[in-house]
MMTF fields as JSON, N, C-alpha, C and O atoms, coordinates in Angstrom:
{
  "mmtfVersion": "1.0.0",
  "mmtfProducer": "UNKNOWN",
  "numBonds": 347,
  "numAtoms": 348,
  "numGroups": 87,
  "numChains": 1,
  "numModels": 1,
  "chainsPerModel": [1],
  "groupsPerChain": [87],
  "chainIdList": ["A"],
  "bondAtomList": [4, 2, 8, 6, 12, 10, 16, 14, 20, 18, 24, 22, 28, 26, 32, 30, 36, 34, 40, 38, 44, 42, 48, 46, 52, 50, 56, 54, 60, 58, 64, 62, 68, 66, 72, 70, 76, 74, 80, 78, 84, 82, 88, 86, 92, 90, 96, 94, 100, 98, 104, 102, 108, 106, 112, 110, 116, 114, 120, 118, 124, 122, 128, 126, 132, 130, 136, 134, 140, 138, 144, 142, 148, 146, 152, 150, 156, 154, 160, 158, 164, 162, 168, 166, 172, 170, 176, 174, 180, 178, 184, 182, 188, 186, 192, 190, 196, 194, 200, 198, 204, 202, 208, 206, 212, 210, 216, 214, 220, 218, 224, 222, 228, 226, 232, 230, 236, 234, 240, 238, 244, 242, 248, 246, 252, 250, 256, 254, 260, 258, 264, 262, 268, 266, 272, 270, 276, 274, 280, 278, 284, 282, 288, 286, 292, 290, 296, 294, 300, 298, 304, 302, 308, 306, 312, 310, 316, 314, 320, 318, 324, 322, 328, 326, 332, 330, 336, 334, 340, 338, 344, 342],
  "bondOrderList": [1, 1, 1, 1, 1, 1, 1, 1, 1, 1, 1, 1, 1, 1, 1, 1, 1, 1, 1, 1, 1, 1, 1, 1, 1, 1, 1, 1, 1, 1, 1, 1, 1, 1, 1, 1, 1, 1, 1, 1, 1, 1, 1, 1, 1, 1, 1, 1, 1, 1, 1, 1, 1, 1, 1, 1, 1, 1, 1, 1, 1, 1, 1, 1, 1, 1, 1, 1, 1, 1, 1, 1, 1, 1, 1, 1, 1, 1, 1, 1, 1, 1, 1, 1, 1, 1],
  "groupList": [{"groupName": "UNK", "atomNameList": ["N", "CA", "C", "O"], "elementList": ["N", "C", "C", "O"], "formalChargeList": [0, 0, 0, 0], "bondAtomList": [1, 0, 2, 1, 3, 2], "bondOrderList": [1, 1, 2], "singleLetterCode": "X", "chemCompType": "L-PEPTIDE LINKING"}],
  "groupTypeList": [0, 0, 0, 0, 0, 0, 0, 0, 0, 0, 0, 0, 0, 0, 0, 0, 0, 0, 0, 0, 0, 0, 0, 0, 0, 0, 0, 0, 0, 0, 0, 0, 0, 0, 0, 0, 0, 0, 0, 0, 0, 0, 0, 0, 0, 0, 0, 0, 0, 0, 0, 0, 0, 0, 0, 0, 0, 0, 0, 0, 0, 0, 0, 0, 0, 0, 0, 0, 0, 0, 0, 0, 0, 0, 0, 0, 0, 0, 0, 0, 0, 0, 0, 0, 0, 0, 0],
  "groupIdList": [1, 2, 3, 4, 5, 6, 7, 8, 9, 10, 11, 12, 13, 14, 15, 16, 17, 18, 19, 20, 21, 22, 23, 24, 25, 26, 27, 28, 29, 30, 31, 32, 33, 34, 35, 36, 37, 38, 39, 40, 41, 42, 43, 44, 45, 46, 47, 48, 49, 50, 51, 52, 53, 54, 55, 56, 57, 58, 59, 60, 61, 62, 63, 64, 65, 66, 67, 68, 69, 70, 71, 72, 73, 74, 75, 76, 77, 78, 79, 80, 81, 82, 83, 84, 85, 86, 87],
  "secStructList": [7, 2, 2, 2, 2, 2, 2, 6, 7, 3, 3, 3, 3, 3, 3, 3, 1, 1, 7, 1, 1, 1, 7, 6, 2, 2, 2, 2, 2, 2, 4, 4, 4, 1, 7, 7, 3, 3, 3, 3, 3, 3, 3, 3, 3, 3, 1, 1, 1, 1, 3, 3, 3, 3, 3, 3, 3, 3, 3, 1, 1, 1, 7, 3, 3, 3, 3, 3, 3, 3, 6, 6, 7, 7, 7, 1, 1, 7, 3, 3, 3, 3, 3, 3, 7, 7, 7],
  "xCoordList": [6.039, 6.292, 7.772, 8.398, 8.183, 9.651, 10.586, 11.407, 10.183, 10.963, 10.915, 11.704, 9.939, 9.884, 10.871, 11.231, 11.103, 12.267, 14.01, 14.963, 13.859, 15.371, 15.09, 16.034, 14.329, 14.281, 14.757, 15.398, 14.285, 14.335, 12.95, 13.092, 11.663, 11.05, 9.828, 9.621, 9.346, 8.596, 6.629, 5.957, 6.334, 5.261, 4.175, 4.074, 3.034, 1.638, 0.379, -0.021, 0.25, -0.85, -1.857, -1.858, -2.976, -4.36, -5.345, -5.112, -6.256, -7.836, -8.57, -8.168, -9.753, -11.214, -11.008, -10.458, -11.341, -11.883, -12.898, -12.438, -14.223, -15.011, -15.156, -16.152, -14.009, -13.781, -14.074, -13.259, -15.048, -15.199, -14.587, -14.364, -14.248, -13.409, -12.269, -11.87, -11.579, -9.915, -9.894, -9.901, -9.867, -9.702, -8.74, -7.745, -8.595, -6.817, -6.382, -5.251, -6.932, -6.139, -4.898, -3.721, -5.552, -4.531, -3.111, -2.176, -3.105, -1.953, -0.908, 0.31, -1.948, -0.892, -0.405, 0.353, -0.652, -0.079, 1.468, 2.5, 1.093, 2.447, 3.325, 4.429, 3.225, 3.762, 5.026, 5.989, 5.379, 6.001, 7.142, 8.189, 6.575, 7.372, 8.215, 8.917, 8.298, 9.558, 10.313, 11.039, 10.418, 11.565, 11.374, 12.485, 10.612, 10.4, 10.782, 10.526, 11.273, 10.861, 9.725, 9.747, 8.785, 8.179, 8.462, 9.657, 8.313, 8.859, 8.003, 8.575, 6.578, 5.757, 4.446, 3.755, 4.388, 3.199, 1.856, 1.839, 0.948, -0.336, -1.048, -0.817, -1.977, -2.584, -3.456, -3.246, -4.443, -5.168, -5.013, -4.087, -5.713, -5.145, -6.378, -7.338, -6.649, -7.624, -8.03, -7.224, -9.326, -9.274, -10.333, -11.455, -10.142, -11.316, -11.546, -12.619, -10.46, -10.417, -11.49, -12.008, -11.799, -12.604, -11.462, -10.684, -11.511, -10.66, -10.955, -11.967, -10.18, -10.659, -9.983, -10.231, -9.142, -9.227, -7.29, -6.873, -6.781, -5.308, -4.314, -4.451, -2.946, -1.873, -0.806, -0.847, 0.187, 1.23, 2.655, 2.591, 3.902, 4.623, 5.989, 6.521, 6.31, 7.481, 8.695, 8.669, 9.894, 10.642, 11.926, 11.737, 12.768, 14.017, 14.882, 14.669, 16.228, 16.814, 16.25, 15.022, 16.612, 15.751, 14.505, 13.846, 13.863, 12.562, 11.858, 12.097, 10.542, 9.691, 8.438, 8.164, 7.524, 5.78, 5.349, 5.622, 4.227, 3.027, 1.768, 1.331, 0.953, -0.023, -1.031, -0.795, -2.422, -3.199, -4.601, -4.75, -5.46, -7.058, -7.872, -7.962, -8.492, -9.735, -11.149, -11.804, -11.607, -12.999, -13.635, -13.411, -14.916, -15.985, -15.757, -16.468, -14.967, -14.875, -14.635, -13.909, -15.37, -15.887, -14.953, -15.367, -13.699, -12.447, -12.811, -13.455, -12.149, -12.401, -10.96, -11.134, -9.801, -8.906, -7.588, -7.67, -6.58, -5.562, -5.338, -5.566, -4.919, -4.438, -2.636, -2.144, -1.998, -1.111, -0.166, -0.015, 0.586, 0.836, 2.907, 3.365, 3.305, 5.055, 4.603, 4.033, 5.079, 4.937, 5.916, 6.094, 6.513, 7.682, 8.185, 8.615, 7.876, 8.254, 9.578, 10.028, 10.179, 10.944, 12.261, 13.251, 12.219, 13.52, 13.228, 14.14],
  "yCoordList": [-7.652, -6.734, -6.7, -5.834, -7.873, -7.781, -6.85, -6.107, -7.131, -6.138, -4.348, -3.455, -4.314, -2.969, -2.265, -1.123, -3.839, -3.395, -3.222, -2.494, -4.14, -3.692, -2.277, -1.509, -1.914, -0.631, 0.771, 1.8, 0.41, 1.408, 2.603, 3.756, 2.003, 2.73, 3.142, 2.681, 4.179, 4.795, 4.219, 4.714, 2.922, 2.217, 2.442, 2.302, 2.997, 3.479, 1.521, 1.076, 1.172, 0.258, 0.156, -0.488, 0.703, 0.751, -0.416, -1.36, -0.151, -1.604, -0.523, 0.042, -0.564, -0.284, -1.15, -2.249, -0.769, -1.201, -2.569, -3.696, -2.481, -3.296, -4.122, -4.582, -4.083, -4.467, -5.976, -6.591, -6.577, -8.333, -8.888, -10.092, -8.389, -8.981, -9.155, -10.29, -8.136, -8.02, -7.582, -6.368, -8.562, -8.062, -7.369, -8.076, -5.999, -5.477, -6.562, -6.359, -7.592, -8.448, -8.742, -8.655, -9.184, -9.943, -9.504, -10.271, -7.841, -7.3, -7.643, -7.797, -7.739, -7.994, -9.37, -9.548, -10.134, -11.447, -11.706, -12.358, -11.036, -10.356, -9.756, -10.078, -8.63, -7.622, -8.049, -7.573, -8.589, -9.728, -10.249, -10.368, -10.664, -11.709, -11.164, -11.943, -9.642, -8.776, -8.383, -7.449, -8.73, -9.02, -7.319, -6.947, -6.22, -5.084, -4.847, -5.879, -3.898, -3.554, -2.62, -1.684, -2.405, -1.467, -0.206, -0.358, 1.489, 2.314, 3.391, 4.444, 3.283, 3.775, 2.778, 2.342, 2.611, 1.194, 1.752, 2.863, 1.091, 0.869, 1.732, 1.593, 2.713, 4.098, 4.701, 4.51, 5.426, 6.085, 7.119, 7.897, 7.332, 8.493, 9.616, 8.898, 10.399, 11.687, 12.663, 12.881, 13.15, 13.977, 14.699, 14.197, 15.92, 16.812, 16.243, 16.33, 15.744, 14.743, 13.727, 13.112, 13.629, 12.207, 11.168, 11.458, 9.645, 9.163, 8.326, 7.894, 8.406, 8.046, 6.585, 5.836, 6.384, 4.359, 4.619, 5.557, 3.663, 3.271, 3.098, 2.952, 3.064, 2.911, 2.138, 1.865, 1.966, 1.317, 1.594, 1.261, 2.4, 1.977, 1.142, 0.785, 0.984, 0.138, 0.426, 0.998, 0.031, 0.52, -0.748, -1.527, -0.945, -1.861, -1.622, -2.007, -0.713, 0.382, 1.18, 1.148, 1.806, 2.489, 2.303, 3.161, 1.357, 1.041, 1.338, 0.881, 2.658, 2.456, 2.151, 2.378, 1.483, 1.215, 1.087, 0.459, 2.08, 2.394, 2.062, 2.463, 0.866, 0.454, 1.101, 1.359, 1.26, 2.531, 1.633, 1.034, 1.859, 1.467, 2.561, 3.638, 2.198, 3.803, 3.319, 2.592, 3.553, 3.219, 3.719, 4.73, 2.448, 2.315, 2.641, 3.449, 2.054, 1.675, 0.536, -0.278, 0.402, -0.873, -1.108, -0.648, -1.878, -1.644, -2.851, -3.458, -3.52, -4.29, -5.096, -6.311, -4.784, -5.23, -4.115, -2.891, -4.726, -4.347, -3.109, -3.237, -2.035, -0.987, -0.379, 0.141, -0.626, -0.482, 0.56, 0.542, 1.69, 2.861, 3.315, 3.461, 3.375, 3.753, 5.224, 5.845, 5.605, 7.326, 7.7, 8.91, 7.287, 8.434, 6.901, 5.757, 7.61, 6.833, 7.254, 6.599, 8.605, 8.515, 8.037, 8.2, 7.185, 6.469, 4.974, 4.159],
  "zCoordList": [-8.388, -7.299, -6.934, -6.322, -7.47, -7.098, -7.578, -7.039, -8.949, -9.869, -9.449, -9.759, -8.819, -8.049, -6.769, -6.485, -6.104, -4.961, -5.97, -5.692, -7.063, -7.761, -8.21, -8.025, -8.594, -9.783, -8.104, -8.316, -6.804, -6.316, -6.188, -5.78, -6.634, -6.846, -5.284, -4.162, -6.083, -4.524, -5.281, -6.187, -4.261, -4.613, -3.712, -2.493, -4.998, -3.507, -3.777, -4.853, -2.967, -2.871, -2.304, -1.255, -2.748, -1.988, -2.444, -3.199, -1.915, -1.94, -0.796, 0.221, -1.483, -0.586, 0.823, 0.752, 1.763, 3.408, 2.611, 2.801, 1.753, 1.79, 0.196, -0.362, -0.14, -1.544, -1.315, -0.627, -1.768, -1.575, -2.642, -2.516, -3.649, -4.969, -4.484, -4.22, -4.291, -4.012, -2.281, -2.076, -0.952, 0.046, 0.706, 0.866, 1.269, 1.599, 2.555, 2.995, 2.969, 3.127, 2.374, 2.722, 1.034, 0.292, -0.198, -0.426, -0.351, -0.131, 1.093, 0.999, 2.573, 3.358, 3.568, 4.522, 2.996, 3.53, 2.066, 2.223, 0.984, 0.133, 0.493, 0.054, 1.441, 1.481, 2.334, 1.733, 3.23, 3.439, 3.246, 3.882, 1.82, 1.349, 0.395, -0.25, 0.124, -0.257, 0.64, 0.301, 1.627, 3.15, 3.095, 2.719, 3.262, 3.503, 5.078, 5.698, 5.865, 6.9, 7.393, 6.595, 8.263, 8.582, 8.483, 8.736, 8.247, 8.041, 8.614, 8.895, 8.855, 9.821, 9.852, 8.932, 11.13, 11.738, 11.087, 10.557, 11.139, 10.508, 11.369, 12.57, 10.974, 11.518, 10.659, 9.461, 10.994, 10.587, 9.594, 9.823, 8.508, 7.6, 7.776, 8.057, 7.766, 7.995, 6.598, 5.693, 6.625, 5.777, 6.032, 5.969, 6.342, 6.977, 8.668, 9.265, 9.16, 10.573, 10.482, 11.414, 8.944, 9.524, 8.945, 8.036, 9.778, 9.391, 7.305, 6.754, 7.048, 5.267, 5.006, 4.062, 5.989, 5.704, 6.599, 7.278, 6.271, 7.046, 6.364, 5.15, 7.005, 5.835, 6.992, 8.191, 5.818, 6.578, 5.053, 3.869, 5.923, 5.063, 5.288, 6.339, 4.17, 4.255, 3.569, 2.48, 4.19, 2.596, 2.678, 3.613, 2.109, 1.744, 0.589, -0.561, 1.161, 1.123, -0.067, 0.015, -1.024, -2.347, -2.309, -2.896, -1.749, -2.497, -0.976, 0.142, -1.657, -0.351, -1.005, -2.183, 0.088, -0.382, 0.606, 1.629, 0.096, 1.018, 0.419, -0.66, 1.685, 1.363, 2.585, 3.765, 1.644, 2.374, 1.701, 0.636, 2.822, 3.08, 2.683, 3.273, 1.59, 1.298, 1.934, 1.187, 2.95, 4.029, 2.989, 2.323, 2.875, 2.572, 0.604, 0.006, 0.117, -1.377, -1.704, -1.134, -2.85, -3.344, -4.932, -5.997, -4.803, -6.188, -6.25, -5.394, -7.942, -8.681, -8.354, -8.438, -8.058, -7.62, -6.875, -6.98, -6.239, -5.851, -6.896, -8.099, -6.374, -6.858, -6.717, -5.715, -7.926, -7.953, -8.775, -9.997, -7.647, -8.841, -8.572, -7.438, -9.153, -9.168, -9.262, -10.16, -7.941, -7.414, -7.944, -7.802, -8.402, -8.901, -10.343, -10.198, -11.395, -12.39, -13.24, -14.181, -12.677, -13.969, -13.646, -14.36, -12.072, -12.056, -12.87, -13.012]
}
């Protein structure tokens, strides 16, 4: 994950609300420890106004990541994607 704050890249990280394999816990007690600042607080995401799970982003300068809750999915682990790859 580190190598992601040098490259500058724009990082999406999701996990199911009820994933018992991989808990979105475990992203946040990481997320952290890339000395990130907050960039918009942890809130509700909507779709059709129902709410569809939560997010939170972060960024540290070039590099932003946004980690987001999908309510009521069941993933096999942490989901990890470089939104913009062709830097």
């Amino acid at each position: 994950y580190k190598n992601f704050t040098k490259k500058g890249a724009n990082v999406l990280v999701f996990n199911g609300d009820h994933d018992m394999a991989a808990l979105y816990v475990g992203p946040l007690s990481w997320i952290p420890l890339l000395n990130v600042t907050i960039d918009n607080n942890w809130r509700a995401w909507l779709v059709n106004g129902q709410v569809a799970g939560f997010t939170e982003k972060y960024k540290k300068n070039n590099f932003h990541l946004t980690f987001a809750t999908l309510k009521c999915q069941n993933m096999s682990s942490s989901n990890i994607f470089d939104i913009n790859p062709s830097k």
